[in-house]
C-alpha positions in Angstrom: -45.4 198.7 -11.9 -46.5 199.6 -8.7 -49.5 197.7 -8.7 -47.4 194.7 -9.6 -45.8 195.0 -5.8 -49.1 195.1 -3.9 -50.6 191.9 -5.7 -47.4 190.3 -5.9 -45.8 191.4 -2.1 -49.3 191.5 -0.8 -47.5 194.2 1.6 -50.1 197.1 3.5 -47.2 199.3 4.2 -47.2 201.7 1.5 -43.4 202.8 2.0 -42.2 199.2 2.0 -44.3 199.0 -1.3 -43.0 202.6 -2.8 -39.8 203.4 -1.7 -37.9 199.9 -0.1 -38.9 196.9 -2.6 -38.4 198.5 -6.2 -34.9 199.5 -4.9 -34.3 196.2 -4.2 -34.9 195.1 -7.8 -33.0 198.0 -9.5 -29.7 196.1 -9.3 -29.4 192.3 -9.5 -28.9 190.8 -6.3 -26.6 188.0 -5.5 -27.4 185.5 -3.4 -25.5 182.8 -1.9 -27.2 179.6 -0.4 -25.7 177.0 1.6 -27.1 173.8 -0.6 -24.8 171.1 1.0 -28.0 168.9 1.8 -28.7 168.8 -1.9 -27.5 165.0 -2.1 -28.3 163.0 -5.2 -30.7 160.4 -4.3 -30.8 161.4 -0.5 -33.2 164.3 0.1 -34.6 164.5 3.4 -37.1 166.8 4.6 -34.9 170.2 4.5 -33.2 168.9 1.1 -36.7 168.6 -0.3 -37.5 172.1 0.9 -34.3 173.9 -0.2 -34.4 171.7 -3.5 -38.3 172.6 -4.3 -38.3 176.0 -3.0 -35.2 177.0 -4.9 -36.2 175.1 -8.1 -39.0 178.0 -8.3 -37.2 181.0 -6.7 -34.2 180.4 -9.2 -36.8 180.4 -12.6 -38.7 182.7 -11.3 -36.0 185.5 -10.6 -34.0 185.6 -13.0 -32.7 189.0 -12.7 -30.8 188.0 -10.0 -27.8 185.4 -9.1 -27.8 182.9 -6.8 -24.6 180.7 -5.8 -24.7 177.2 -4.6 -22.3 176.5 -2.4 -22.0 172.8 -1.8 -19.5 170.7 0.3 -18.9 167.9 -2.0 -19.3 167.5 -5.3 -23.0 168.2 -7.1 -24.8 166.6 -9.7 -26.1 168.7 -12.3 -29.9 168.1 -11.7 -29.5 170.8 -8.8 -28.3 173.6 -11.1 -32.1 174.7 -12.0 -31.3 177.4 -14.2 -28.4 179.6 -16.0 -28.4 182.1 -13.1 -26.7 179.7 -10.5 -23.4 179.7 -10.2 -22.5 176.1 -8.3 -19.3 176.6 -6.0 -17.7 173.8 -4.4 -15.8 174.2 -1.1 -14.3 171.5 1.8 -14.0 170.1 4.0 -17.4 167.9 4.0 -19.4 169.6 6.9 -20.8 166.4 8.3 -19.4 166.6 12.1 -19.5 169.9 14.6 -15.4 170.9 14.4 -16.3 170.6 10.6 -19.9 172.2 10.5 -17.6 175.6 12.3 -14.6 175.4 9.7 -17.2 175.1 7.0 -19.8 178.2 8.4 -17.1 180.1 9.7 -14.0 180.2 7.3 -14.9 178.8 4.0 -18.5 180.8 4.1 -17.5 183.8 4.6 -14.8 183.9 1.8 -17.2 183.1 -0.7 -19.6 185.6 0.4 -16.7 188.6 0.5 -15.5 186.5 -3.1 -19.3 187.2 -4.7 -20.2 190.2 -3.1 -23.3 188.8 -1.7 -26.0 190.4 -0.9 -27.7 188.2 1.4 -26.6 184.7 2.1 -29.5 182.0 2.9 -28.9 179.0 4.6 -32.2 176.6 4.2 -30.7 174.4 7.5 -30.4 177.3 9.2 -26.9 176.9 10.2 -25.2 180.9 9.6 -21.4 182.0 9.9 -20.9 184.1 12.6 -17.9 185.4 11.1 -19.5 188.1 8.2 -21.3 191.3 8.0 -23.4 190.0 5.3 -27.2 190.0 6.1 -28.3 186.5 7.0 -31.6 184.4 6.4 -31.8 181.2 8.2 -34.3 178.8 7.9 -34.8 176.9 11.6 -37.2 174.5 10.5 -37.3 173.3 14.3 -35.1 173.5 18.0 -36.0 170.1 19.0 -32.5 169.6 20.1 -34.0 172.3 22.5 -36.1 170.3 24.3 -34.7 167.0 23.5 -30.7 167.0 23.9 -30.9 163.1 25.0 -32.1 162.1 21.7 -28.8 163.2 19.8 -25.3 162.5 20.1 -23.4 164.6 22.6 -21.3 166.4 21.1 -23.7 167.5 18.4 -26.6 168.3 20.7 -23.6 170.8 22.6 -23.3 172.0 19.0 -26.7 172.7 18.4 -27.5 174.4 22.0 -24.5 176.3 22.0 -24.5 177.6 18.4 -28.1 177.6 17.0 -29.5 180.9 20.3 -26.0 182.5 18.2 -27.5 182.1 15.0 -31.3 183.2 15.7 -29.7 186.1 17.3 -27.1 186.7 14.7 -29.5 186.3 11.6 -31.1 189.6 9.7 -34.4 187.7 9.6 -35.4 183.8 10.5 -38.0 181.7 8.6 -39.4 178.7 9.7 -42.0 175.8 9.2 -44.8 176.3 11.2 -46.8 178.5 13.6 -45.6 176.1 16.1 -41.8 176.7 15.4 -42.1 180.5 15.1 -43.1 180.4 19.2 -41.5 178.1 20.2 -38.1 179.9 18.3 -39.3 183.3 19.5 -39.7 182.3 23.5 -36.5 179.7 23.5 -34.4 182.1 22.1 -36.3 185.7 23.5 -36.3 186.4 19.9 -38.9 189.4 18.3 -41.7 188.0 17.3 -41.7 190.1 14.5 -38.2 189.2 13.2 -39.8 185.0 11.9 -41.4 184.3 9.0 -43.6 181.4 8.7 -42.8 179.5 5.6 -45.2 176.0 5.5 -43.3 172.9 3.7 -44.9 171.4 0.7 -45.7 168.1 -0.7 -44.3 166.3 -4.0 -46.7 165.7 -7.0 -45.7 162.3 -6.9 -47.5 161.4 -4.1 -50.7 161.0 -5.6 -53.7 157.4 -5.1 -52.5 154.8 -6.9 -54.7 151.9 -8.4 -55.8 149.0 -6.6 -53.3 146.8 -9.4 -50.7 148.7 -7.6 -51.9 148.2 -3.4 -51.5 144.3 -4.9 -48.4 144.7 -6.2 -46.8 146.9 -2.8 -48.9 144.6 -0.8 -47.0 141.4 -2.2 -43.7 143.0 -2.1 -44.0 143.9 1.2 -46.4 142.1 3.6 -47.3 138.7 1.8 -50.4 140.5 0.3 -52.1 141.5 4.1 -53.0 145.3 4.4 -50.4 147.4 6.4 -50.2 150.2 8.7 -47.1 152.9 7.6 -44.8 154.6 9.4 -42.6 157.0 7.0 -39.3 158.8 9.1 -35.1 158.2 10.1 -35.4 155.8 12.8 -34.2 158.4 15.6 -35.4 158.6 19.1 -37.1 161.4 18.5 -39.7 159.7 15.9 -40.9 157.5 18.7 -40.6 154.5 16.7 -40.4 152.5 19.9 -43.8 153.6 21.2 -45.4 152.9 17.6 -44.0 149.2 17.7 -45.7 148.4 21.5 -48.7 150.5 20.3 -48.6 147.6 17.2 -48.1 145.1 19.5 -50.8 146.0 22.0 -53.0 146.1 19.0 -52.7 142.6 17.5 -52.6 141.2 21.0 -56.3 142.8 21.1 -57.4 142.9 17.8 -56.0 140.3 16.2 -56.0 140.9 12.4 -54.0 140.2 9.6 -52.7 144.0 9.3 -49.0 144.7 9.5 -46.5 147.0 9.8 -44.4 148.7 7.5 -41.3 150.9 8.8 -39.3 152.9 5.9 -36.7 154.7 6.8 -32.7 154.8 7.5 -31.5 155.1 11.0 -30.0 157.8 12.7 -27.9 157.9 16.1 -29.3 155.5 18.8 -30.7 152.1 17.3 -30.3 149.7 20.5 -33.5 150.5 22.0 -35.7 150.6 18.6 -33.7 146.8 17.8 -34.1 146.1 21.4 -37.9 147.0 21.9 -38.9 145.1 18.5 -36.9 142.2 19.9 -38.9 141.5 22.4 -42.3 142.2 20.6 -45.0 139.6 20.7 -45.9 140.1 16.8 -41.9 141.1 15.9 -42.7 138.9 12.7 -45.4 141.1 11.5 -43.3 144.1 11.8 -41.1 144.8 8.0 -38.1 147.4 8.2 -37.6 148.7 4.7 -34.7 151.0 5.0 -34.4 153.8 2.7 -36.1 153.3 -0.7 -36.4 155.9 -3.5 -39.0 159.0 -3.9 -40.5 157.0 -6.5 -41.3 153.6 -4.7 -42.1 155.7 -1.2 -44.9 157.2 -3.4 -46.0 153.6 -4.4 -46.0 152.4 -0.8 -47.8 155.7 1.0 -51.0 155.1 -1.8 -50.9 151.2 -1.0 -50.9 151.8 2.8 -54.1 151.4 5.4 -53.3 154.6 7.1 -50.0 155.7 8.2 -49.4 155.9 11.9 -46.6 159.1 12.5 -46.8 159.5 16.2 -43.4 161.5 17.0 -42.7 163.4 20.1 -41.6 166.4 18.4 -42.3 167.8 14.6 -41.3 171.1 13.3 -43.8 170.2 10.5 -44.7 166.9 9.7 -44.2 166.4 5.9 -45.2 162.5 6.2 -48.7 163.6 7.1 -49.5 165.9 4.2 -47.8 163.2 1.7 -50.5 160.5 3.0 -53.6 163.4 2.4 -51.8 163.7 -1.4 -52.1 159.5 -1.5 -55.2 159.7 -0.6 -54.6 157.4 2.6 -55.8 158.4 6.3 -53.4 159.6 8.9 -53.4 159.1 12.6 -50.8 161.6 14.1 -49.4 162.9 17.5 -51.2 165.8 18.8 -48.0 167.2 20.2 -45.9 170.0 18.8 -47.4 171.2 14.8 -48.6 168.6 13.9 -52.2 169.3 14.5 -51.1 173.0 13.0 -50.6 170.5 9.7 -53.6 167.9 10.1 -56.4 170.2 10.9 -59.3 168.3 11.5 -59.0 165.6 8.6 -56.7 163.1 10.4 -57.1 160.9 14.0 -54.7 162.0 16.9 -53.3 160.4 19.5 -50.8 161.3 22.4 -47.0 159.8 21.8 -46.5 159.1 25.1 -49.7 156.5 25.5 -49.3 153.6 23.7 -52.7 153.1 24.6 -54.3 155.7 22.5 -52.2 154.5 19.8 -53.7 151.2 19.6 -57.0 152.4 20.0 -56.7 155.0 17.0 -54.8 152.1 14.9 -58.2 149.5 15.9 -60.4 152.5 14.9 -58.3 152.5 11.5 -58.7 149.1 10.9 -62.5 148.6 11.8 -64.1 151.9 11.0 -63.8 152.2 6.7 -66.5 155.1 7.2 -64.4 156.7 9.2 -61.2 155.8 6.8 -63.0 157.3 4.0 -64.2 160.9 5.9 -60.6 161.6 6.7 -59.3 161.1 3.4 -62.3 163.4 2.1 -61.2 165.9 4.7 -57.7 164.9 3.7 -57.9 166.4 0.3 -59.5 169.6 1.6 -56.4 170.0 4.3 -53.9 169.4 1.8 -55.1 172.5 -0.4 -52.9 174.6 2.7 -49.9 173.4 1.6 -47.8 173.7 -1.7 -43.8 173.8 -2.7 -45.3 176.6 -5.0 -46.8 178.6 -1.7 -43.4 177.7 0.2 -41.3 179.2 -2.7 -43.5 182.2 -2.7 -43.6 182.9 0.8 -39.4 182.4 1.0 -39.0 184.8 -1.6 -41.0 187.0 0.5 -38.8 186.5 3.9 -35.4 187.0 1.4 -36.9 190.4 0.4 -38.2 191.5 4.0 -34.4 190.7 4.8 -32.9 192.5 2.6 -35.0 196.2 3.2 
């Protein structure tokens, strides 16, 4: 049984392995999870991690019992197995006074109502208002570094309450190398204290045939090859340096290439509307909006490269799901992002529009090139996997709990 622990647990502390783990397991623990970014049809980034990571946690441990708290009502698809119990409370916590009724009232009455054991909160948002032991996953403080890009009353929310919650959690997990740092200086945090947990990729983002690239090709950009860009349009994203960089490029190169944006918006617009606007090549530009997992698959694998140049990235899921399609990436090489691409993608610097034309004319010219990174691509992807992200969460839920 023992044995089981150290292959499992991978811990070299022999007392953790002997004494603190199995008594974890004697009883069955109950865990409550804040799920309320589990949204039918409208995973982001930390949806797709909490949904992925507790798909697998949930089968796997089925000893123990794990409530869902959600804030509206759920569909059933996110009740993975018989030991979740899905508990819905209001009000909706979409906006700061309601994020602190929510984490602070209605939390902590579920958590006395279960008799949790630990309650995990995958947006890393925590009550401050329980004795309960606490795991938050920070993915990233770019609100840190970064208040202009939000709203102002959210970005006071998030400076004044996240240094609360980092301090206030049992143990913190986040994203990348990168975050765990930058989480640890910001907020004079113990090293020690952060877990690293990588994000992971969706199997449907996989090549797709050439029939396909003609089909999303048509659909999309009269037939002509097209450089992606896959993200909320949010200052933060730099969407308006990517559509100058474009525009600087065509005024060079020329070309037929175009450029595909998908993605909703988020807070400030103006500029983004205003800096297309006044593009030279605005009618080679295509917004998409939001479009389904299954179609965003369709559209990476049909792509010439994707170009995901944002200022700040906790992790950078776009870039691993263009390795899985099998397309090329040029990237910022700011922040963890080249934590993420390694060597098998081309970097550029957000702030030089510049560079970012250059990269997007080496794309365009150099298919030798095109073809080593997507080699190197498939290598680099091997890193990451929802499977080594459940894994590795589980890990951080039991190092909380000793």
């Amino acid at each position: 049984m023992f044995i089981v622990y150290f292959e499992r647990i991978k811990v070299k502390n022999i007392y953790k392995a002997l004494y603190i783990y199995p008594k974890l397991n004697k009883h069955s623990m109950v865990i409550v999870v804040n799920t309320r970014l589990l949204l039918k049809g409208r995973l982001e980034g930390i949806g797709w991690f909490t949904f992925q990571s507790l798909k697998r946690i949930t089968a796997n441990h089925p000893e123990h019992q794990f409530i869902f708290v959600f804030d509206r009502p759920y569909s059933d698809e996110f009740i993975f197995s018989k030991n979740v119990t899905p508990v819905v409370i209001g009000p909706p916590a979409r906006h700061p006074v309601l994020f602190y009724l929510w984490f602070e009232f209605q939390i902590p009455r579920v958590l006395k109502k279960y008799k949790a054991d630990l309650f995990l909160s995958p947006d890393g948002y925590l009550s401050l208002n329980t004795s309960v032991p606490q795991l938050a996953v920070i993915h990233d403080i770019n609100f840190a570094h970064r208040p202009q890009d939000l709203p102002r009353v959210q970005a006071f929310y998030y400076n004044y309450f996240f240094p609360k919650f980092a301090r206030k959690a049992a143990r913190i997990a986040t994203v990348s190398a990168y975050s765990k740092k930058d989480i640890a200086t910001t907020y004079k945090i113990d090293n020690s204290k952060i877990d690293v947990v990588y994000d992971g990729c969706n199997d449907n983002f996989t090549p797709v045939a050439e029939k396909v690239q003609k089909e999303m090709r048509g659909k999309y950009t009269q037939g002509f090859p097209f450089f992606l860009f896959v993200g909320a349009l949010h200052p933060r994203k730099n969407v308006e340096g990517l559509l100058k960089a474009f525009d600087r490029f065509k005024q060079e190169l020329g070309g037929t290439e175009k450029l595909l944006i998908v993605g909703g918006q988020m807070h400030k617009t103006g500029t983004i509307t205003s800096t297309w606007k006044n593009m030279q090549f605005k009618d080679e530009v295509i917004f998409t909006g939001r479009v389904s997992s299954e179609e965003l698959s369709r559209i990476f694998g049909s792509a010439l490269s994707l170009v995901f140049v944002p200022f700040f990235e906790g992790f950078g899921i776009p870039i691993l799901e263009a390795m899985n399609a099998g397309v090329p990436v040029i990237c910022s090489n700011t922040t963890s992002m080249p934590e993420v691409g390694g060597d098998a993608v081309l970097y550029a610097d957000p702030e030089n529009t510049e560079q970012i034309a250059e990269a997007m004319h080496k794309m365009a010219s150099d298919s030798a090139m095109r073809n080593e990174l997507i080699q190197k691509g498939y290598q680099q992807k091997m890193n990451f996997s929802w499977d080594k992200t459940a894994g590795l969460l589980w890990e951080s839920i039991l190092q909380t709990l000793k």
